[in-house]
C-alpha positions, -999 to 999 in steps of 0.1 A, spaced: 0 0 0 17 34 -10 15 63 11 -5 78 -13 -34 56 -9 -39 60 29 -38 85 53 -46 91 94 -69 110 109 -79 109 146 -115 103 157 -111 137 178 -99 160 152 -129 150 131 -146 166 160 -131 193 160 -130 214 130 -133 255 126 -171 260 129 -188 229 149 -222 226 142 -248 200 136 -259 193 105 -290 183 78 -275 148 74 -300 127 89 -327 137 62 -304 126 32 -310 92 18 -287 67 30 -268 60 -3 -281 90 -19 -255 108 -41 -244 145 -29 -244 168 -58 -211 166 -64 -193 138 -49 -158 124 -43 -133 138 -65 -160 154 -89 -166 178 -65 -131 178 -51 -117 193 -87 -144 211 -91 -135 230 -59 -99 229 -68 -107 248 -102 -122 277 -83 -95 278 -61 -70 281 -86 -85 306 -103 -94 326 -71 -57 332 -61 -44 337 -94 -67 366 -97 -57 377 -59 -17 370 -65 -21 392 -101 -39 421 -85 -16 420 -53 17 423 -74 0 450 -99 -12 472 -69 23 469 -50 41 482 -84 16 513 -90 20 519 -51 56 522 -54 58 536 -87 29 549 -101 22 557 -136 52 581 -148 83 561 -142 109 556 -169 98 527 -195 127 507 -189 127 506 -158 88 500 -165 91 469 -184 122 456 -162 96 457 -135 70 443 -154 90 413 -158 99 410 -125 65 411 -121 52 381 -137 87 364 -121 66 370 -88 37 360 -98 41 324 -116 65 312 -87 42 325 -60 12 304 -82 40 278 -91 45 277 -48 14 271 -41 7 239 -56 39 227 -49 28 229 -16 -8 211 -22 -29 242 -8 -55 230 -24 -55 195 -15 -92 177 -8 -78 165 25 -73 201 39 -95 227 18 -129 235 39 -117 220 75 -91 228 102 -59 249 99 -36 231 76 -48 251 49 -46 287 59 -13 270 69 -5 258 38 -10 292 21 12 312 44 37 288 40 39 283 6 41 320 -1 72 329 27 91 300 6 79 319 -23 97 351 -19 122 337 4 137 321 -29 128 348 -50 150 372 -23 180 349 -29 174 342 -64 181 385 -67 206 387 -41 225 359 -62 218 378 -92 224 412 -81 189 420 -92 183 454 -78 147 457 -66 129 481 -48 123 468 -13 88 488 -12 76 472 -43 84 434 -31 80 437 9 48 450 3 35 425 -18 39 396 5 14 407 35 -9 422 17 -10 389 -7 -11 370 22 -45 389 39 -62 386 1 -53 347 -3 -64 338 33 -90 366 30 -104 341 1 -100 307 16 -119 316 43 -149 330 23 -152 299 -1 -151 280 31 -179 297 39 -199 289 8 -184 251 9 -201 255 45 -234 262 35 -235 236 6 -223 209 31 -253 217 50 -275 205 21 -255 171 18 -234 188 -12 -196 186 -15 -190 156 5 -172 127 3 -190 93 1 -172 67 24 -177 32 44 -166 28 75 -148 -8 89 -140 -24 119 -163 -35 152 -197 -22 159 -185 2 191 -158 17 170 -179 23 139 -208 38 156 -182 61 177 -168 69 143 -201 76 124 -216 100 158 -179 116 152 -188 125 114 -224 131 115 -225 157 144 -197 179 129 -196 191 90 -164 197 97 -151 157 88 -170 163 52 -176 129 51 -213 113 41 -212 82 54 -229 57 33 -225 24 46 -210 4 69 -188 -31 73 -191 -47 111 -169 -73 124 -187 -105 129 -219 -121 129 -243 -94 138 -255 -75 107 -282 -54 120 -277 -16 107 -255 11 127 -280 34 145 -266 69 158 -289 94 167 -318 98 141 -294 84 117 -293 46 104 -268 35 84 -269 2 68 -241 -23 69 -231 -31 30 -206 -58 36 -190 -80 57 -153 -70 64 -137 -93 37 -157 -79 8 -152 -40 15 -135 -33 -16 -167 -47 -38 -188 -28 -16 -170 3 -22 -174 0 -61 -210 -11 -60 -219 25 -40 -198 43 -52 -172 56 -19 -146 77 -25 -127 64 3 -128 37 34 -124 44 69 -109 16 93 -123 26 128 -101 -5 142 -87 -39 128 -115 -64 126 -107 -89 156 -117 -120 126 -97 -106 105 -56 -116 97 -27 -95 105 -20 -85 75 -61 -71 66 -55 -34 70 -21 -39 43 -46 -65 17 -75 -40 18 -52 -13 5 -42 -35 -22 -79 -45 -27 -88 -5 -31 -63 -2 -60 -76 10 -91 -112 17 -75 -104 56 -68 -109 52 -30 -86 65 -5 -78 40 27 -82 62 56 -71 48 92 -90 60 126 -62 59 155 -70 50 187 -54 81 201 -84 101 205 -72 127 225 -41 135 205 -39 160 176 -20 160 145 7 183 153 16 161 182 22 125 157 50 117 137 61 93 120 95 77 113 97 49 96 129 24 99 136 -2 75 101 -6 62 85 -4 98 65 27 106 70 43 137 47 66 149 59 93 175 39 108 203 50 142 218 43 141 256 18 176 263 44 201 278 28 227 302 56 251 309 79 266 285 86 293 258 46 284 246 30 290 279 49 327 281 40 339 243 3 327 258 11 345 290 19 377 270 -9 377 247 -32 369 276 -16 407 289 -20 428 259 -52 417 249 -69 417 286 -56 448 289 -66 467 258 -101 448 265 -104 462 300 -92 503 284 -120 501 254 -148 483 274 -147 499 303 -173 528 290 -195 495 279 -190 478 314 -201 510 331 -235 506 314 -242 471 325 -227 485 362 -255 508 363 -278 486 346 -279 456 374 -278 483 402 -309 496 390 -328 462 385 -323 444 416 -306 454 452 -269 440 459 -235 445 448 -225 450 413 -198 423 411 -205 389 420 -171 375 435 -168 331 435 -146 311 447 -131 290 420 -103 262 412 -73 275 390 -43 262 375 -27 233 400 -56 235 420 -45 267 435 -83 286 445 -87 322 429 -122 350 434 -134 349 397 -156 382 392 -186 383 374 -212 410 369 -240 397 391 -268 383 376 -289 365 399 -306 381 431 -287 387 464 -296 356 482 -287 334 448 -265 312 471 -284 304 502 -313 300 474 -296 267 459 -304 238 480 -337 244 481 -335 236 440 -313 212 438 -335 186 428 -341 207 397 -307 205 387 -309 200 345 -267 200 344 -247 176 333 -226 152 356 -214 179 383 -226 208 367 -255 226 384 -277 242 358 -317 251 354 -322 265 322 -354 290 335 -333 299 371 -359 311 394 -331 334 411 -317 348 375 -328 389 376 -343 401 345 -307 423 333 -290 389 342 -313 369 313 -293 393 287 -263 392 305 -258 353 307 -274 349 271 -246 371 255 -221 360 282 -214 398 289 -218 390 327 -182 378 320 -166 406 313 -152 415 345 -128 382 345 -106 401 320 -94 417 352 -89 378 362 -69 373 330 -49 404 334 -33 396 371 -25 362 359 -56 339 378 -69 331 344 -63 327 309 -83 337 277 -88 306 262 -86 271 282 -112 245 306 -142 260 324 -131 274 357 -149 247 381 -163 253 416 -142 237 442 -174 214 452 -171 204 413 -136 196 419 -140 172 448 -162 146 425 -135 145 401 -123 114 390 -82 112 387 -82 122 346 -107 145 344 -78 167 372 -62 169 343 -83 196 337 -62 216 364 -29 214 345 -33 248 328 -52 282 338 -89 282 333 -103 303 305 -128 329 299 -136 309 268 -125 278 256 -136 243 237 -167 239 260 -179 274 254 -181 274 217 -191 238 212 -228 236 229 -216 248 265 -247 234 291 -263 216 261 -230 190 260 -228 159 280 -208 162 311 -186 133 291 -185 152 261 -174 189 281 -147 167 298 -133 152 267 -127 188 250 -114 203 280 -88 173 279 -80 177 242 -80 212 251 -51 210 275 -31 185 258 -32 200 220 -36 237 230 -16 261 204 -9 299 201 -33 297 171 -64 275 181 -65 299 212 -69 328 181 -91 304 160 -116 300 192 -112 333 204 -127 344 166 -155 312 171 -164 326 203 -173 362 185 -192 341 166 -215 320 194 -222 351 209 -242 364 178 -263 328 179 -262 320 216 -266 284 226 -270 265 252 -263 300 276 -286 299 307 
């Protein structure tokens, strides 16, 4: 099997792509073909792409020359530049699909695209800078610094809108990839809930092929997906509806040792890809490598590190942006001040007792939202509790004031714990900050949650928040602080901006 035909993706990161929300699946036929499917759709994407940033890369270099030089320079030094020019532009193009930006396997979902780009064009004009200095090409540094950042905003600028559209036709069961999914019932139905709840895995998952015996069909949610074959026949299954690729949730316990290697070798010549579901389902990409020696493939696992040069970048941008939050909100927080004064009697700032980093306790502020008494109030409704696991929650709360409904529905009874961030109790972006009576049910992983500074928002918060499952909250708090990068922080600290324009599950 060449590495061409198979790839791996983690269960979790299929979870977890850029805007998680459920989707129409479960009124598509089973079996039904999307619009455009597999790797019709795939190059008909690709074409638009291509297009797209040709346009964007042309317009980019012809604005940076008329910047720098406008219209009356000298026409040598005109067509010199215009040469130069299209230099620029066809190894910029020429970069970025050398560096497959516009793969199917990254377009639409996650980071490795927007990735992609920006890499791709640094090499770009990192070559074209030493192919001149070698040269002795004299080039106006205006003319080709400029270029590269504002090429850069246009090109992501794009990706991100056609991911948009690609979005929305997803929704309606358009531009996805067919596929069957392998292996024993409780991994293929984990597999399937993975896919079917998020867009983000564009995948439509059309069949199944369960290890053993039992051949009743995989039921997840309102979804039922029938099983097509049994594990030895997956390859004739895959022609007769059409996949576009296979996904192994786990060897087939029946099967030989050698099942995962023979159905890649089955799969040639049908167009499917062999995808492989790893077990390591809290562990994200960046984390897994892979060194093969003599024909064996190693796979490498970083260990989470939670100190370190990563932890003071997040530390620093924790500072600037709490900061220059607190200076340009503070006429904004004012308002609310005076708005929960006037609605209900009590302090302005409700201060909690909370579990941080380690386990050490901090006062997280809030802008109060309930009535006076809120806390001798609980026990009496305790036997209302709608939370999940050790959550408290009631989603019409008796003790909530009529400012606090607003407040806790836009989360801007929240603001005040940017003074939190600032003096270092909290971050920005990491787990839920958890009640210290919370913290005493805790089983020994879910501590784990301790290892890094609560956040003001984080996984939980832009993923369902009191509408998840306290198994489900747990799990992303753990990916959370084991995968946590300078720019997933920035990627949900932009998805936040977005929940708070569609609120859900805030009460």
């Amino acid at each position: 099997m060449t590495e061409a035909k198979s790839k791996l993706v983690a269960p979790a990161a299929l979870s977890l792509g850029l805007g998680v929300r459920p989707v129409g699946r479960a009124a598509r036929a089973v079996g039904a073909p999307a619009v455009a499917p597999g790797t019709a759709w795939a190059r008909r994407y690709r074409a638009k792409l291509v297009v797209t940033d040709f346009v964007i890369i042309v317009v980019t270099v012809g604005a940076s020359y008329f910047a720098r030089f406008g219209l009356g320079e000298d026409i040598a030094i005109t067509a010199d530049y215009w040469l130069l020019s299209a230099l620029i532009v066809l190894t910029w193009v020429a970069s970025l699909a050398a560096y497959h930006t516009r793969d199917a396997r990254v377009v639409g979902v996650g980071l490795s695209e927007y990735k992609r780009v920006v890499h791709a064009s640094i090499l770009a004009f990192g070559l074209l800078a030493v192919l001149f200095l070698i040269l002795k090409i004299d080039i106006a540094r205006g003319f080709f610094v400029v270029a590269l950042p504002v090429g850069l905003v246009g090109l992501t600028g794009s990706r991100w809108l056609w991911r948009q559209w690609l979005t929305k036709q997803r929704e309606f069961g358009n531009y996805l990839s067919r596929v069957i999914v392998v292996g024993g019932r409780k991994e293929v139905e984990y597999v399937v809930g993975q896919i079917e709840r998020k867009w983000g895995a564009a995948y439509n998952v059309v069949g199944t092929a369960i290890d053993g015996n039992e051949r009743g069909p995989v039921r997840v949610g309102n979804r039922t997906v029938p099983v097509v074959a049994d594990v030895l026949h997956v390859a004739r299954a895959t022609a007769l509806v059409g996949a576009d690729a296979v996904i192994v949730a786990g060897k087939p316990a029946s099967a030989p040792e050698t099942y995962i290697r023979d159905l890649g070798w089955d799969l040639e010549g049908t167009g499917a890809e062999l995808v492989l579901a790893s077990g390591l389902t809290n562990i994200a990409g960046p984390r897994i490598h892979f060194r093969p020696v003599e024909g064996l493939p190693l796979m490498h696992v970083e260990l989470p590190q939670y100190e370190g040069a990563k932890h003071i970048m997040k530390r620093a941008l924790d500072v600037t942006v709490s900061g220059l939050a607190l200076l340009f909100l503070l006429p904004v927080m004012a308002v609310i001040a005076a708005l929960v004064k006037a609605d209900s009697p009590g302090p302005v700032i409700f201060r909690q007792e909370r579990v941080g980093r380690n386990g050490q306790t901090f006062h997280m502020l809030k802008f109060r939202s309930m009535v006076e008494t809120a806390e001798d109030d609980l026990a009496g409704l305790l036997d209302r509790n709608e939370g999940a696991g050790l959550l408290f929650k009631i989603k019409h709360d008796p003790r909530v004031t009529r400012v606090g409904q607003v407040l806790r529905k836009y989360s801007l009874d929240e603001l005040p714990q940017l003074w939190n961030i600032l003096v270092g109790d909290m971050s920005l972006v990491g787990p839920r900050p958890p009640l210290p009576r919370e913290v005493e049910g805790y089983e020994g992983h879910v501590k784990r949650r301790l290892f890094i500074k609560p956040g003001l928002t984080g996984m939980w918060q832009v993923n369902g928040r009191s509408n998840l499952s306290w198994e489900e909250s747990v799990r992303l708090d753990l990916y959370y602080v084991e995968n946590w990068s300078i720019t997933g922080d920035l990627v949900i600290m932009w998805r936040t901006f977005r929940v708070l324009t569609r609120p859900e599950g805030a009460y």
